[in-house]
C-alpha positions as a Markdown table, in Angstrom:
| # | Residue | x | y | z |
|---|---|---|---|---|
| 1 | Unk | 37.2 | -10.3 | 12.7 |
| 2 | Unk | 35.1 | -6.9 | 12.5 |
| 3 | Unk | 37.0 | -6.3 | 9.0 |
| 4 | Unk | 35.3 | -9.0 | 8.0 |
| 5 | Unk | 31.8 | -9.0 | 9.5 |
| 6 | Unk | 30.0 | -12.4 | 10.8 |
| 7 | Unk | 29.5 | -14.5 | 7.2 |
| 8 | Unk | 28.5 | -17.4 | 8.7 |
| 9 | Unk | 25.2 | -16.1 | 8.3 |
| 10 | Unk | 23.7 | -16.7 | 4.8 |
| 11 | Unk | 27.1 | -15.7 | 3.3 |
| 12 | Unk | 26.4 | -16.4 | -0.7 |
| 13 | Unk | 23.3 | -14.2 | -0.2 |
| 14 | Unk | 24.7 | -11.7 | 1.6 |
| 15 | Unk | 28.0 | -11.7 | -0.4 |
| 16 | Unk | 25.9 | -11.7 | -4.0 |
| 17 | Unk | 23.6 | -8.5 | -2.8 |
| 18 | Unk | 26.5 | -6.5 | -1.5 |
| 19 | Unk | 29.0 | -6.8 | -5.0 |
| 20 | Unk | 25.3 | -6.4 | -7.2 |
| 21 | Unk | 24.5 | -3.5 | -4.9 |
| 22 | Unk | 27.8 | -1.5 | -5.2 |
| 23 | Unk | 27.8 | -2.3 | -9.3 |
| 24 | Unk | 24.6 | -1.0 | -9.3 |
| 25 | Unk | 25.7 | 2.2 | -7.2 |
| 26 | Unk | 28.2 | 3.0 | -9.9 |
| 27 | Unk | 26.1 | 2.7 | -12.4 |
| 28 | Unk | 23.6 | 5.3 | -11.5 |
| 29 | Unk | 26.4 | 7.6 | -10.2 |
| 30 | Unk | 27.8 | 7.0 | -14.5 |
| 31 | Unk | 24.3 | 7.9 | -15.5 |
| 32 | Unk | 24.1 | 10.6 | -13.2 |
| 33 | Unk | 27.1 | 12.5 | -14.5 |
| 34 | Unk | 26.2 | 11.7 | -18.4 |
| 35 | Unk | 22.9 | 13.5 | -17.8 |
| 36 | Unk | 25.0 | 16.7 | -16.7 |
| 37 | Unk | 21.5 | 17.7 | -14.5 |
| 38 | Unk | 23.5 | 18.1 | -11.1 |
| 39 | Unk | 24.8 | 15.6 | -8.9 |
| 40 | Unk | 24.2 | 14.6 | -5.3 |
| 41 | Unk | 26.2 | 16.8 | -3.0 |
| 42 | Unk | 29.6 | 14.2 | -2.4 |
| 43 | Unk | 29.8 | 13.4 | -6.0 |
| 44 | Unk | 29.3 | 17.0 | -6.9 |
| 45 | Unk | 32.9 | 17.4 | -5.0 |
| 46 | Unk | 33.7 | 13.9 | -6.8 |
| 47 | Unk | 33.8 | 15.9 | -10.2 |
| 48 | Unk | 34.9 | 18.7 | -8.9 |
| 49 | Unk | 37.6 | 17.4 | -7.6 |
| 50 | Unk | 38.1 | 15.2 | -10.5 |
| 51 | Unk | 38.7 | 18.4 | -12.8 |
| 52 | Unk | 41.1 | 20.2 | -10.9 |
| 53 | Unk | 43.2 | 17.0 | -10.5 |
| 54 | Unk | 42.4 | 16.1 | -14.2 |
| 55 | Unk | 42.3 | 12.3 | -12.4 |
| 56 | Unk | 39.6 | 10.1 | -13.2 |
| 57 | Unk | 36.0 | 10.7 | -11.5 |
| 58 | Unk | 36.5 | 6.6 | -10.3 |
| 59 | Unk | 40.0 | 7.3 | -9.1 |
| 60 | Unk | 38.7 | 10.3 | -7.1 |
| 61 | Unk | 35.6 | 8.6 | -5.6 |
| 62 | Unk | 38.2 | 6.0 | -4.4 |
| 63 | Unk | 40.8 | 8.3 | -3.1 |
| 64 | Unk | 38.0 | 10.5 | -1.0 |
| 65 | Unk | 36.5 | 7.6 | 0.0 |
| 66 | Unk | 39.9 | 6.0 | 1.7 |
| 67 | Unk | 40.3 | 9.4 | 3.0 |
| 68 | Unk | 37.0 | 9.7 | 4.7 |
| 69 | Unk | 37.7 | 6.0 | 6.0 |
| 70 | Unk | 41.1 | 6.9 | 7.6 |
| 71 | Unk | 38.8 | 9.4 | 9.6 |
| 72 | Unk | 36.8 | 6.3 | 11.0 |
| 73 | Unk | 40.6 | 5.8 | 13.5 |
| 74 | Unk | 39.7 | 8.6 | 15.6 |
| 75 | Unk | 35.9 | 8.1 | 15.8 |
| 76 | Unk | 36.8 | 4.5 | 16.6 |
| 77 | Unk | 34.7 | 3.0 | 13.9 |
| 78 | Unk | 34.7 | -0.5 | 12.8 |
| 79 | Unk | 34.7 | -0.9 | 9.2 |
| 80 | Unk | 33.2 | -4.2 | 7.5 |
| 81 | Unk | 33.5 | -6.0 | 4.2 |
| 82 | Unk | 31.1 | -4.2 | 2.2 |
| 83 | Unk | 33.1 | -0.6 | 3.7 |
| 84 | Unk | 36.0 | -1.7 | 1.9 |
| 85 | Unk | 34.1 | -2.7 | -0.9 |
| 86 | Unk | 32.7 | 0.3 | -1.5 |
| 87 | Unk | 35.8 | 2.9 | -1.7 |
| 88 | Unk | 37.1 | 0.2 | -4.3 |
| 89 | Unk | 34.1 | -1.6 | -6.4 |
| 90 | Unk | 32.3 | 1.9 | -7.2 |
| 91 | Unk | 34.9 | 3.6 | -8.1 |
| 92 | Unk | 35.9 | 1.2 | -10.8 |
| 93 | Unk | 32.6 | 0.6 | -11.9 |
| 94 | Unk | 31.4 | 4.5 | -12.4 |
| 95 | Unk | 34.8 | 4.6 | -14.4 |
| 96 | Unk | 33.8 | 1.6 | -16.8 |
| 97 | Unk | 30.6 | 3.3 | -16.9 |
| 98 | Unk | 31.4 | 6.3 | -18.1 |
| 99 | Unk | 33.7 | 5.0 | -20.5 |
| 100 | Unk | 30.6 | 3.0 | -22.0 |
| 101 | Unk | 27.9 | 6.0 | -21.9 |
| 102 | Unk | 28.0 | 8.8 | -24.3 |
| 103 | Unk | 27.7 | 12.3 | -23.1 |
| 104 | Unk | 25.3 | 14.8 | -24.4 |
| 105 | Unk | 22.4 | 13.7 | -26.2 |
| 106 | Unk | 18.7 | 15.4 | -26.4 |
| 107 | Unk | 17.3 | 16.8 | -23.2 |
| 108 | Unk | 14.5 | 13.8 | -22.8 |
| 109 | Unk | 17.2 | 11.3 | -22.8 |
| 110 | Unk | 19.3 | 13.2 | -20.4 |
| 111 | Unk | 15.9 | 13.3 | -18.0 |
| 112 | Unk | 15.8 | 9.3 | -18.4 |
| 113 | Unk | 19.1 | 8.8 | -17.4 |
| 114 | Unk | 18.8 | 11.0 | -14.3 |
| 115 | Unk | 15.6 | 9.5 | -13.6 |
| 116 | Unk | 17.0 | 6.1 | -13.9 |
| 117 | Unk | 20.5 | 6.7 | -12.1 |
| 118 | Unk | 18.2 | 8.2 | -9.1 |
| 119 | Unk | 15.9 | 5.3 | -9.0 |
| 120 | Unk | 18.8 | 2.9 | -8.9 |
| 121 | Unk | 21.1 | 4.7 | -6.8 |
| 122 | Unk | 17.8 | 4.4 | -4.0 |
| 123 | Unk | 17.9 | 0.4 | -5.2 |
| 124 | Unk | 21.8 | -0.2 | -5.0 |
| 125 | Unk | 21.4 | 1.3 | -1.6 |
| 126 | Unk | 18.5 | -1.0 | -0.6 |
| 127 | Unk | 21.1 | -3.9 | -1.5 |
| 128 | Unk | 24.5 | -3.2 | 0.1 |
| 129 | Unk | 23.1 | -1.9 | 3.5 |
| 130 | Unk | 20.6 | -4.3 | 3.2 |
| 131 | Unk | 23.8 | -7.6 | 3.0 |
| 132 | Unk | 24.8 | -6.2 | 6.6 |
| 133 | Unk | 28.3 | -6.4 | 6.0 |
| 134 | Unk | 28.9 | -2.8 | 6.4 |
| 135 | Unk | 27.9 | 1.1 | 5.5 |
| 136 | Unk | 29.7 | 3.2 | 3.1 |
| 137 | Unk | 32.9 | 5.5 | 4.7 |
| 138 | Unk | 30.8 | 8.5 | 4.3 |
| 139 | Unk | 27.6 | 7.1 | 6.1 |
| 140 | Unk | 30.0 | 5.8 | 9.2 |
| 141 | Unk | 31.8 | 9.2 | 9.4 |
| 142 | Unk | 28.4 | 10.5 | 10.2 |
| 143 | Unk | 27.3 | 7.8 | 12.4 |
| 144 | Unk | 31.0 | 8.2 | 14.1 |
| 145 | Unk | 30.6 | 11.8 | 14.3 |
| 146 | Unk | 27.1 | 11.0 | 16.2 |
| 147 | Unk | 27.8 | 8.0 | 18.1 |
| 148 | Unk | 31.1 | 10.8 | 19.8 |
| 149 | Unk | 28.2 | 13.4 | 20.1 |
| 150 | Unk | 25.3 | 12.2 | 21.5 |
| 151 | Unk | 23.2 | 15.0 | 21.7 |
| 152 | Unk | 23.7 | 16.1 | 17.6 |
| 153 | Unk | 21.4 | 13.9 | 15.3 |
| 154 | Unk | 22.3 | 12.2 | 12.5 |
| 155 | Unk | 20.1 | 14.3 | 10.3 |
| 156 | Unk | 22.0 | 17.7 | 11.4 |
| 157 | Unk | 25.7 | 16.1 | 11.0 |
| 158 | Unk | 24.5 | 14.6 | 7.5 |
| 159 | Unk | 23.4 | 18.2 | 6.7 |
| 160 | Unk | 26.3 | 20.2 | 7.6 |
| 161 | Unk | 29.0 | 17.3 | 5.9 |
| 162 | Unk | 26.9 | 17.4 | 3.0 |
| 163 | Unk | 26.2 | 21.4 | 2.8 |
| 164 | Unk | 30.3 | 21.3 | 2.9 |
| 165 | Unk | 31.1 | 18.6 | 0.3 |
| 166 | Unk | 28.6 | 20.5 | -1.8 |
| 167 | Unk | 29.8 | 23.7 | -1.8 |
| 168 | Unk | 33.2 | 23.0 | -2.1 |
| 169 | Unk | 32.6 | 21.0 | -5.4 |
| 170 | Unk | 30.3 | 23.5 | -6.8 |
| 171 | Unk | 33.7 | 26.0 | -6.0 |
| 172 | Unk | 35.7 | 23.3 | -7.5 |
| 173 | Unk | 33.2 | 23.3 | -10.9 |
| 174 | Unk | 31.1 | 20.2 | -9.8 |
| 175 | Unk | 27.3 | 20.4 | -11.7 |
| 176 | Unk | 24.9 | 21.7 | -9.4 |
| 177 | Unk | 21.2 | 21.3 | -11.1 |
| 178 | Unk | 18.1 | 20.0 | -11.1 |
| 179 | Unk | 19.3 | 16.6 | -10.4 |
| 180 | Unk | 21.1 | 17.7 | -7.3 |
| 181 | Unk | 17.8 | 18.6 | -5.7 |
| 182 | Unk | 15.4 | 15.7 | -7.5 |
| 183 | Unk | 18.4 | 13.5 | -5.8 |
| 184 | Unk | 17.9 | 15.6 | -2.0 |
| 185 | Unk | 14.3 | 15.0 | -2.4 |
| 186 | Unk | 14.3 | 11.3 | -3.7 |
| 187 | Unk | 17.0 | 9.1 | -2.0 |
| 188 | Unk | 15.0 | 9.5 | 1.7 |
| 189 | Unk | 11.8 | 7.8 | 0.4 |
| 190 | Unk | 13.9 | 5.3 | -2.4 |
| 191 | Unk | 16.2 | 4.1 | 0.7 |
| 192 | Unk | 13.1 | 3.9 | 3.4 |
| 193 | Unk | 11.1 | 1.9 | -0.1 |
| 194 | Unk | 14.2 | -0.3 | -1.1 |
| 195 | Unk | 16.6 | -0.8 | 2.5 |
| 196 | Unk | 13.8 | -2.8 | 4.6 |
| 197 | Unk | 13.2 | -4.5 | 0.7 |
| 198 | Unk | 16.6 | -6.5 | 0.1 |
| 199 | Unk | 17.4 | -6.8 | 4.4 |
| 200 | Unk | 18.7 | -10.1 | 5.0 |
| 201 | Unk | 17.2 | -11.0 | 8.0 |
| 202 | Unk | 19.4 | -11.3 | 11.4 |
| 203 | Unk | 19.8 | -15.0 | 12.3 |
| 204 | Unk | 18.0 | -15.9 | 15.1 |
| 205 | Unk | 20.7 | -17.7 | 17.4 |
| 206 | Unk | 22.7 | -15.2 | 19.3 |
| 207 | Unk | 26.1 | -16.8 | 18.2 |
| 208 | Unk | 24.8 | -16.3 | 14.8 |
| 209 | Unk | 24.0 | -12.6 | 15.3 |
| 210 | Unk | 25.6 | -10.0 | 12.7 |
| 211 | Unk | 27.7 | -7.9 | 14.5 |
| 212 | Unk | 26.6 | -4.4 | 12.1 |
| 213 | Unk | 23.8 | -2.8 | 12.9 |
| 214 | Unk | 20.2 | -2.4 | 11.2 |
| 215 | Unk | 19.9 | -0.6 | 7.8 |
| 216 | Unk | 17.7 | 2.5 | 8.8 |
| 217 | Unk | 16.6 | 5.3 | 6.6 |
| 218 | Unk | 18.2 | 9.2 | 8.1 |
| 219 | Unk | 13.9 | 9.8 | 9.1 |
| 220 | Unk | 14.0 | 7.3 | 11.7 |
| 221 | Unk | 18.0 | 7.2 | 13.0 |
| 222 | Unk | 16.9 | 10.5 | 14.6 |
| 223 | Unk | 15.4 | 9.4 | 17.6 |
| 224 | Unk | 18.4 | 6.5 | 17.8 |
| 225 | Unk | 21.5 | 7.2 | 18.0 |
| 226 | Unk | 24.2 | 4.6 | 17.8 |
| 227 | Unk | 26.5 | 3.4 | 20.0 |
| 228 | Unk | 29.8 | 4.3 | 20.2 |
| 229 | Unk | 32.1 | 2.0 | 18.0 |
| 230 | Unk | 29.2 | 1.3 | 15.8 |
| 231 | Unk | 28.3 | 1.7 | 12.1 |
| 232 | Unk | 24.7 | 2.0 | 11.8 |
| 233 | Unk | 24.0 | 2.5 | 8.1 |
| 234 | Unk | 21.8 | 5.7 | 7.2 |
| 235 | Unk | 20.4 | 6.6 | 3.2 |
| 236 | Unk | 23.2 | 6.9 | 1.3 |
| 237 | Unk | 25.9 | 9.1 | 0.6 |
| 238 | Unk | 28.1 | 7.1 | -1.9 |
């Protein structure tokens, strides 16, 4: 089943990184928003979102991200485990989080956990593409949106969804800071560093092959396009 994704594969493995990986992407989201430095550009619309519904940030990262998924239909994506896994493990997890973390706190401590969620954010990435069992509904409506338009790259798609999301939850009251752009200019070399780290490789008989495409970093999906019907994983967008 393409829901599912081809476990047959070094499932524990696989199945292990993908749960640790989105854990770990909600945890650096949580200390992300403690640090109150700026967020990345969806989670920027996350909170913003979060405080004109006065819902949870968790319950809002779910709901956009089952929104964004229902978008896949038309673009005639194919969503695997760890898609599904992510609109519903993150969102729970940056929840407990935040619960757990104290905000405020002196400026230098602040800078650590922005530093940290950053660094681990690029990790958590590294993990759940790397289990091949599926990108995040953000990074497939880009791929989708690419893989329909074949002469638009992934780089300017990613720019003008993210540009958008950003905007609207600065509007919204979303923290725009320093961490937003230490975050723009961090993720690309974390994910190229930790995404070719924790890759499981492909098995090598082809009945055995896993039906989701490579983890690549957005510098290289450029001059590759995928094909139509296909999720190929870019750096991360939650």
């Amino acid at each position: 089943m393409a829901l599912l994704g081809n476990l047959r594969h070094r499932p524990v493995r696989r199945l292990v990184q993908l749960y640790l990986g989105l854990g770990l992407y909600g945890v650096s989201m949580a200390l992300m928003v403690r640090s109150d430095l700026g967020l990345d550009p969806w989670d920027v619309f996350h909170q913003g979102l979060s405080e004109l519904t006065e819902l949870s940030f968790g319950t809002v990262t779910i709901g956009v991200g089952a929104l964004v998924l229902l978008l896949w239909i038309p673009l005639r994506q194919r969503p695997g485990l760890g898609t599904v896994s992510n609109v519903v493990v993150i969102g729970l997890v940056v929840d407990a989080t935040l619960a757990l973390l104290p905000s405020g706190g002196p400026l230098g401590v602040r800078i650590a956990m922005l530093v940290t969620g950053i660094v681990a954010n690029g990790a958590a990435t590294g993990m759940y593409l790397g289990a091949r069992l599926g990108p995040g509904p953000r990074d497939g409506l880009m791929t989708g949106f690419v893989a329909r338009r074949p002469g638009w790259s992934i780089r300017l798609v990613r720019t003008v969804i993210e540009v958008t999301v950003l905007a609207l939850g600065w509007l919204l009251g979303g923290t725009v800071g320093l961490g937003t752009v230490a975050y723009a200019l961090a993720i690309g070399p974390l994910a190229q560093l930790f995404i070719p780290l924790f890759a499981v490789p492909e098995a090598a008989g082809p009945d055995d092959a896993v039906p989701e495409a490579a983890a690549v970093d957005e510098t290289a999906a450029d001059d590759a396009a995928p094909t139509a019907g296909t999720a190929a994983p870019v750096a991360p967008t939650g």
